[in-house]
N, C-alpha and C positions, 0 to 999 in steps of 0.2 A: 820779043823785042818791044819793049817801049816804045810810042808814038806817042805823039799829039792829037788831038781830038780834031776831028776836023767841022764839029757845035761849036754853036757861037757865045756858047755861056761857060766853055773851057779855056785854061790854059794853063794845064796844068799835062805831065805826061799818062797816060792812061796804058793800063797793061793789055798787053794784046794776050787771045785765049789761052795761048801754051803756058806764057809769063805768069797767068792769073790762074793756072792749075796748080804751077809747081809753088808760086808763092803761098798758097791758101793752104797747100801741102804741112810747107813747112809752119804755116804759125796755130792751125791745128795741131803738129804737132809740139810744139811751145804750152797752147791750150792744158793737152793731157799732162803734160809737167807740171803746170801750175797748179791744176786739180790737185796733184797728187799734194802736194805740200798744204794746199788748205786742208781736205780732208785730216791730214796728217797734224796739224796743228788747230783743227776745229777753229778754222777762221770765217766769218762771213762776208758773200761779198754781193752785193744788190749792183745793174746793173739794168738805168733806165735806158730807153729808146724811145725815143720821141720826132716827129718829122712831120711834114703836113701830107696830106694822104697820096699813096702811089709814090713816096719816098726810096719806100723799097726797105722797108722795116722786118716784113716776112723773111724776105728772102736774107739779109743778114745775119737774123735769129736765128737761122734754119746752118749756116753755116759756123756760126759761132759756137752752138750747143752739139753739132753734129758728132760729135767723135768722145763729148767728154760722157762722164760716169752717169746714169738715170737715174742712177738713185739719189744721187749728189746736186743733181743738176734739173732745173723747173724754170718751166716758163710759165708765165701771169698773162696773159691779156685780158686786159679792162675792157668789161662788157655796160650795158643802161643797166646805173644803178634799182633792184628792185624797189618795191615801196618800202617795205621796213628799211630798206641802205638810206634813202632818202630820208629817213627820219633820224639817221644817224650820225652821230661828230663826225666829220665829213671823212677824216682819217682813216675812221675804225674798219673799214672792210677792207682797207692795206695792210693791216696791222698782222695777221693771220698768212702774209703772204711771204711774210719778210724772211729771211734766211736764218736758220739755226747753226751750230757748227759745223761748220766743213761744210755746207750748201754754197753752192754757186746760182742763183736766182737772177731771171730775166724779167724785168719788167716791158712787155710790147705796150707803150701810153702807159700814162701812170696816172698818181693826181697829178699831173699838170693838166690832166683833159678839161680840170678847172679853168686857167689861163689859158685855153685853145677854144677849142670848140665847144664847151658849154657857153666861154663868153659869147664869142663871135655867133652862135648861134641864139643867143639866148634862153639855155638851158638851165642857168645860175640865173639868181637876178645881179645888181650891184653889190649891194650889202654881200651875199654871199662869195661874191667876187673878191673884193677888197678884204672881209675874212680868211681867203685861202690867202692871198699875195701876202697880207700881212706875217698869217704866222707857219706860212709855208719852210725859211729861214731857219727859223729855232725850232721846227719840227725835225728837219733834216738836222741840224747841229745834234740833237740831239741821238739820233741814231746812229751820228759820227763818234757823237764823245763816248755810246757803249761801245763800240767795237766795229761796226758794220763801216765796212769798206764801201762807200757809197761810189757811182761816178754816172755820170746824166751825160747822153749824146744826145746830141739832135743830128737830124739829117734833114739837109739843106737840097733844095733843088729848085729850078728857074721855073718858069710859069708854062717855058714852052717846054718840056720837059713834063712836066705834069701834065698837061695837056693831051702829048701823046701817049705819055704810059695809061692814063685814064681810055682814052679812047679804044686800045692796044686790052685792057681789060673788059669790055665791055663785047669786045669781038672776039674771044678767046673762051672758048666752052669750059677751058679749066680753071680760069681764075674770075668768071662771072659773080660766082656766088662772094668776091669782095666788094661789088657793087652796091651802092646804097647812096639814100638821098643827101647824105651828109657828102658824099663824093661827090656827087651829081651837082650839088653848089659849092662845090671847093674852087672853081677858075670864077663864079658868080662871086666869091669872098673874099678873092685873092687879096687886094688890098689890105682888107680889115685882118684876115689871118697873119700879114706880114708886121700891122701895127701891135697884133695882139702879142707875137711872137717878139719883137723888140720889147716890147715893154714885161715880158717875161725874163727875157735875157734879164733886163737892166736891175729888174726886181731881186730876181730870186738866184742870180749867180752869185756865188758868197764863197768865201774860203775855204768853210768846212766843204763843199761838194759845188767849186764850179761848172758851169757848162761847159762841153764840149763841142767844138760845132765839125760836123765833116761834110762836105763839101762833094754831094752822092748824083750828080746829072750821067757820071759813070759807077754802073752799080756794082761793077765787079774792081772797081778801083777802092771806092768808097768799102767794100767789105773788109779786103787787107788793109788797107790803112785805119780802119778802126779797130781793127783786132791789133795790128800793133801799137797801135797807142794804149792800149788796154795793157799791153802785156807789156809797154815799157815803163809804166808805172804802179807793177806789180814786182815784186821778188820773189825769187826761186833756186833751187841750186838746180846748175849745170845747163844757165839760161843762155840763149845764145842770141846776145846781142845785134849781130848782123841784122838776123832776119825780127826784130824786134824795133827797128827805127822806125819810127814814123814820117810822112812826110808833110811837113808845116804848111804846105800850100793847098795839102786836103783838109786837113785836119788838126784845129787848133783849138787853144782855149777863148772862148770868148772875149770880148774885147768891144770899149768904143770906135777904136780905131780901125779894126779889123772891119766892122760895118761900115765904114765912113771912108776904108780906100776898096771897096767891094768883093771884099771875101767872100760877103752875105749875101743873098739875092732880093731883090729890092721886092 
């Protein structure tokens, strides 16, 4: 049964664990349908995840890819570019990553790590910054007008919310080893991460491959309702609509508006 959360950065209904077995159930099995018709029609489809850290990015991935084809099906996670990357069009080490026919490709961060945390950290300088934002746009358009099904989510979470999951990681023998110093200043940057993150929004969301935003302080809420929004703007035969609706109050398309009546977390 559906409840309310009873956090204070909720309000929306959140699935209780039986609800968020049998729904996760069914849009895995939505998933393998959809596989089957890319394969089948050699379609590509790219598929960012982006969120500021302890969003809860793994654990999405892990459920999103769990049941479809391996061979069909990859995940990317962006690692510190080497020295020769760094000397490279900034692009070119995503370029090799991107999906070929009938590949379903995960991107865990992407180049957006440009407009995130290289800024906010100063890992870029400006000039390199204002490089990506510039032609980030007509990079994407273009891998829209060949073919490539793009679609970029962000996963959205409150301050205090990150806070505990970070802490929660750090006391946790199994998930220690995603501890690092970039995490360890992520409530120290919280602001600057949320300016960096607006002004990404506002940049780089564009028609060929808007943002998405989903709305993740519950992780097992936020997982189905991103896989259905995934899969309700995909096509398929013998799609079943029901379990394919998404819900707008988790998960929408970006928006001035939506930041300005608090969709967004500040």
């Amino acid at each position: 049964m559906n409840h309310k959360s009873k956090g204070p950065d909720l309000d929306y209904p959140i699935l209780s664990r039986p609800d968020y077995k049998s729904a996760l159930k069914e849009v895995q099995i939505e998933l393998v349908k959809l596989q089957r018709k890319l394969i089948a029609r050699q379609e590509r489809v790219l598929v960012i995840i982006e969120g500021r850290d302890a969003a809860g990015k793994d654990g999405l991935i892990k459920r999103l890819t769990q049941h479809m084809a391996p061979r069909e099906t990859r995940v990317f996670a962006v690692a510190k570019p080497s020295d020769r990357e760094n000397t490279e069009w900034y692009f070119q080490r995503f370029n090799s990553e991107l999906p070929a026919g009938g590949e379903f490709v995960v991107f865990n961060r992407s180049w957006y790590n440009r407009a995130g945390v290289e800024h906010v950290m100063g890992f870029c300088n400006d000039r390199e910054y204002e490089q990506f934002m510039t032609a980030v746009v007509d990079f994407e358009a273009l891998l829209v007008h060949d073919g490539i099904i793009l679609l970029k989510y962000y996963l959205d979470i409150s301050k205090s919310v990150q806070k505990e999951r970070l802490a929660e990681r750090e006391n946790d023998p199994l998930t220690q080893w995603k501890v690092s110093p970039i995490d360890q200043a992520a409530q120290k940057h919280w602001d600057d991460y949320s300016l960096a993150r607006d002004e990404m929004f506002r940049r780089t969301s564009h028609e060929a491959a808007p943002w998405i935003v989903v709305r993740a302080d519950d992780k097992r809420t936020a997982r189905v309702a991103m896989i259905r929004d995934l899969l309700s703007r995909l096509q398929y035969e013998n799609k079943d609509e029901n379990c394919c609706r998404p819900d707008r109050r988790i998960v929408f398309l970006y928006s001035k508006e939506a930041a300005q009546e608090g969709f967004i977390a500040p």
